[in-house]
N, C-alpha and C positions, 0 to 999 in steps of 0.2 A: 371249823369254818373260820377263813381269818376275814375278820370283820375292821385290820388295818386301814383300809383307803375308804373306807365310809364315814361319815361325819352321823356319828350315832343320834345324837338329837332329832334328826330326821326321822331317822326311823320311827324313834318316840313318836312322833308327834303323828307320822302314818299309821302307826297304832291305834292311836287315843281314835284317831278319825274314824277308821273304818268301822270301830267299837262304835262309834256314836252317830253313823248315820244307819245302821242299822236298830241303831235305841229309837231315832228318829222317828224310821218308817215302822217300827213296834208300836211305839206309844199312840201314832196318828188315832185310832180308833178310842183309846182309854181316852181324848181330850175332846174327842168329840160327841164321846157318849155319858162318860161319869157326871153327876151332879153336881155343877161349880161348887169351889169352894169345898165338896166333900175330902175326906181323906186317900181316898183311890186319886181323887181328880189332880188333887194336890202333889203327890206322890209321882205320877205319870206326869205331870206338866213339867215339875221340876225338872225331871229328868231330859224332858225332851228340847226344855229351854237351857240346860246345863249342855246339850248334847249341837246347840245350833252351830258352833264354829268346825262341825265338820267338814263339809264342801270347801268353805277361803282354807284351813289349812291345808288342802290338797292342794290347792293353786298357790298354795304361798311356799311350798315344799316344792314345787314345779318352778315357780321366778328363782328360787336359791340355784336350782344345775341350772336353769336354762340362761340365767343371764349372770352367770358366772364367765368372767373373761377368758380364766384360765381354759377352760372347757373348750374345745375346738368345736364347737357347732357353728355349723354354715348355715348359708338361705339351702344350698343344696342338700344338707342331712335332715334339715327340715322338712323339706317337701318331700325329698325322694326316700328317708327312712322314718319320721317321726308322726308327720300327720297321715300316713297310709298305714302304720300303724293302728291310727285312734279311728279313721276311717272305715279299716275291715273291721275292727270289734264292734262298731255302728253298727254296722249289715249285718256281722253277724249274729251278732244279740237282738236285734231287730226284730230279724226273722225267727230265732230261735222263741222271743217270747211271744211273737205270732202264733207259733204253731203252740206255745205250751200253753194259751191261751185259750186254742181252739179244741184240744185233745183235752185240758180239762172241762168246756162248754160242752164237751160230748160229753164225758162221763160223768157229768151235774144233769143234764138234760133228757142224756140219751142220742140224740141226734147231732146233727151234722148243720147248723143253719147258716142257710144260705145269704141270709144277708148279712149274719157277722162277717163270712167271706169274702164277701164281696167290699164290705168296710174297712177291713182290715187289709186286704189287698190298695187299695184306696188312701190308705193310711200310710202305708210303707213308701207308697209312690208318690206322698204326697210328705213326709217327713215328720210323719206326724206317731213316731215312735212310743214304745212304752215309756212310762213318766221320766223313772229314776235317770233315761238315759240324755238327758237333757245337759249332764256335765259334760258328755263328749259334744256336744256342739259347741260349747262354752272352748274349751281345750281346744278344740280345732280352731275356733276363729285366734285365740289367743296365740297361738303355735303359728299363726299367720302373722301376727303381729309381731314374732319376736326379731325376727333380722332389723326392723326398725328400732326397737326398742333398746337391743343390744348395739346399736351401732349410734345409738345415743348415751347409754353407758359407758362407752370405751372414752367420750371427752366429760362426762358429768362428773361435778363436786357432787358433795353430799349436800350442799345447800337447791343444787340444782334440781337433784331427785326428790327431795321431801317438797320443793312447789312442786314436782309431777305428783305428789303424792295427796298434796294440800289439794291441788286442783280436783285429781279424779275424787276426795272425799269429797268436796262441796258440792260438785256439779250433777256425780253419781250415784250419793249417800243421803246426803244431808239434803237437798233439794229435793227429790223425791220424796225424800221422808216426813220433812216438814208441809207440804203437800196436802197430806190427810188429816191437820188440823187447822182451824181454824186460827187464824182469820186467812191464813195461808190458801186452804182448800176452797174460798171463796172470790178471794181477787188473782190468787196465782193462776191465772187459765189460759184462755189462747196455746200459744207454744210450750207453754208446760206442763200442759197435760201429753205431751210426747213425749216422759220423760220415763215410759214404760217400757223402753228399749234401754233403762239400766244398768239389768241384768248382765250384760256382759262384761260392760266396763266397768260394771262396782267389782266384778273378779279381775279386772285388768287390774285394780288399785292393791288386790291380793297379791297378785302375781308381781308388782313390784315392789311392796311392803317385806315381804319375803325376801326378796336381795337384798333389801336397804336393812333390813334388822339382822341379816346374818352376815351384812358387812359392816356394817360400824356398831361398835360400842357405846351401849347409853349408860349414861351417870347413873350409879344407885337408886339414886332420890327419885329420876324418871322412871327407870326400872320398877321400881315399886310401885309409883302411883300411878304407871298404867295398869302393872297388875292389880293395884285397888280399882280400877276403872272396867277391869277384865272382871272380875267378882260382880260389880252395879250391874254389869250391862248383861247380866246374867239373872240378876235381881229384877230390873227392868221385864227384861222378855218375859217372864215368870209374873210379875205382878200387871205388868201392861196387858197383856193375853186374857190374863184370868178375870182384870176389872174390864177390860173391854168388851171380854165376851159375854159377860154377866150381863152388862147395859144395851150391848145391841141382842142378846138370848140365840147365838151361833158363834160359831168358834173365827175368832179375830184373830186373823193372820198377820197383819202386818208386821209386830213384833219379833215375829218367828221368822223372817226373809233375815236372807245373808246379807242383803245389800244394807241392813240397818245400820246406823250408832251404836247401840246395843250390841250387836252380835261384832259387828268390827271391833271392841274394844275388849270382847272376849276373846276374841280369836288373837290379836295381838297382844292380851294378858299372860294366855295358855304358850304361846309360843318366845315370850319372854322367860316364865317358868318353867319352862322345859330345855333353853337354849343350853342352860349350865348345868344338866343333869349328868350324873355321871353315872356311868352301871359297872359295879366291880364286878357281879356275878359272871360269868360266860358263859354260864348255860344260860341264866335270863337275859345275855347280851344277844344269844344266839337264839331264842325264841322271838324278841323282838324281831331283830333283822328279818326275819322269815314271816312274819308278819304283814312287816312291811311291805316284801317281795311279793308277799299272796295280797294284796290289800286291793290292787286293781280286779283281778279277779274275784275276787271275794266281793267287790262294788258290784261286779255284774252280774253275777249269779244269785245274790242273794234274795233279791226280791222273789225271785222262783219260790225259794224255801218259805218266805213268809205267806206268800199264795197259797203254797203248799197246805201248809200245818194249816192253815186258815179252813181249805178247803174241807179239811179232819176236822173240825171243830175245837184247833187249840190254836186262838191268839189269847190276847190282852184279857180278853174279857172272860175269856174259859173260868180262870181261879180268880181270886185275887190278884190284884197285881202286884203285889207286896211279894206274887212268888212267882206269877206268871210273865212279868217281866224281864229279869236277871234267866230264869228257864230260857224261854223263848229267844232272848239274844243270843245265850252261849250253844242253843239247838242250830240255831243257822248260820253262826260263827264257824261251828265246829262240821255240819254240813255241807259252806262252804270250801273249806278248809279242803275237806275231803274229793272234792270237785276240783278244785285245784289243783292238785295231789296228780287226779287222774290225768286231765287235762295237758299238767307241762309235760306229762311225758307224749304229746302229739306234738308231733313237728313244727307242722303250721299254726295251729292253736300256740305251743309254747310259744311263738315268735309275735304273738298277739300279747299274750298273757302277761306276761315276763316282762 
């Protein structure tokens, strides 16, 4: 495999991702059910708080080609090969877990119900898809935005992009964030409780954090102490989650959203310590890359397998998680894997997948 014209850090980093958003959707259940503070609870949260910068690294590995100059992307390669791409994997994962939803309601059931049918029809026609697939909407409107974006690129300094970058953290991170505590969550009201539309553009702030760190070079001393800020905000999510959820007795989310402080300063820690990784192996240079390659399909099928094994009576909570977790990621890692596998050899499918 020559893996010359790829900038392998990437790859890394699509690795670490796809490894951790399925830790993600593993763990959901072990932090919702274990005993605060127990050692299961403890064990599962870490992980899924160590696990939150996967989604921004996807989009921050998407701003690196997409608003790369050199790159010959057009508004035309956009519309007419890029987002009809992320479009039909929409439909057709869609529908695919439509139906894998209802064929398993049969065989839990028995039957065929008709008003999940009718819901679920309802649903599709209304965009109201399965959870996980909520990044391809994200990527679509984003993918929408980038002929502007890149055509603000071609005259920006570096002073110019980091206020783009200043701006979308204050307006689309930190303002929402601060939000939910007081005294903020009490006068901050009116117009700013619309500030639940910042979901996309806190990944817009990914998607150009990603050009900007893998175009200019920062000083050691910076380097470093974002990575110590990558480690905190890792600490944070982890200890924010677990004392919040103690106090209000349900599992406290806010911590665990990508659009955090927290989760931003991990995601841009991981992606500082990964930029200068080197792999002298080639056989572990060439497992990665393949990883990578399978990393979009492996996002869309994977929740299948966790349904799956679920519906068998083995997630999180079957063993231990001490063994039921590291199990159950590399069963639907390697399940997907294999789906994959089948997959790029169809035509149409591989021109999705791929």
């Amino acid at each position: 495999m020559d893996n010359s014209k790829r900038i392998i850090y990437i790859d890394v980093l699509k690795a670490i991702a796809i490894f951790s958003v399925i830790v993600i959707h593993t763990t959901v259940k072990g932090i919702m059910t274990y005993p605060i503070w127990s050692a299961e609870y403890c064990f599962t949260l870490f992980f899924s708080s160590l696990a939150r910068f996967a989604v921004p690294i996807f989009v921050m590995c998407s701003g690196i080609l997409f608003l790369n100059m050199e790159k010959g992307i057009t508004t035309r390669s956009i519309y007419a090969k890029y987002i009809p791409r992320i479009v039909s994997a929409l439909v057709v994962f869609a529908l695919f877990y439509a139906l894998f939803m209802l064929i398993l309601g049969k065989a839990e059931t028995g039957v065929f119900d008709l008003f999940y049918i009718q819901s679920t029809i309802k649903n599709l026609l209304t965009f109201n898809t399965h959870y996980h697939l909520y990044y391809l909407y994200i990527i679509i409107i984003i993918y929408a935005l980038t002929p502007i974006l890149r055509t603000y690129m071609k005259s920006a300094t570096e002073k110019n992009i980091l206020y783009l970058i200043g701006f979308l953290f204050t307006f689309f991170i930190l303002v929402p964030f601060i939000r939910s505590f007081y005294p903020f969550n009490t006068y901050f009201t009116g117009m700013t409780t619309q500030y639940h539309i910042n979901s996309i553009y806190g990944m817009l702030l990914y998607f150009v954090a990603g050009h900007y760190l893998n175009t200019y070079d920062i000083n050691k001393k910076l380097r470093n102490a974002l990575i110590i800020l990558g480690i905190v905000g890792v600490g944070v999510t982890f200890f924010g989650t677990a004392l919040m959820s103690y106090k209000c007795c349900y599992l406290y989310e806010l911590f665990l959203g990508a659009n955090t402080p927290n989760v931003f300063f991990s995601a841009i820690g991981l992606f500082l310590l990964v930029k200068n990784i080197r792999i002298k192996s080639r056989a572990v240079e060439n497992a990665v890359v393949f990883i990578s390659k399978s990393s979009f399909c492996i996002y869309l099928i994977h929740d299948a397998f966790l349904t799956l094994f679920a519906f068998f009576k083995f997630d999180i909570l079957s063993i231990t998680p001490f063994i039921s977790l590291p199990l159950l990621v590399l069963a639907i890692f390697a399940s997907s894997v294999v789906v994959y596998l089948i997959l790029r050899k169809i035509p149409l499918i591989s021109k999705i997948i791929n």
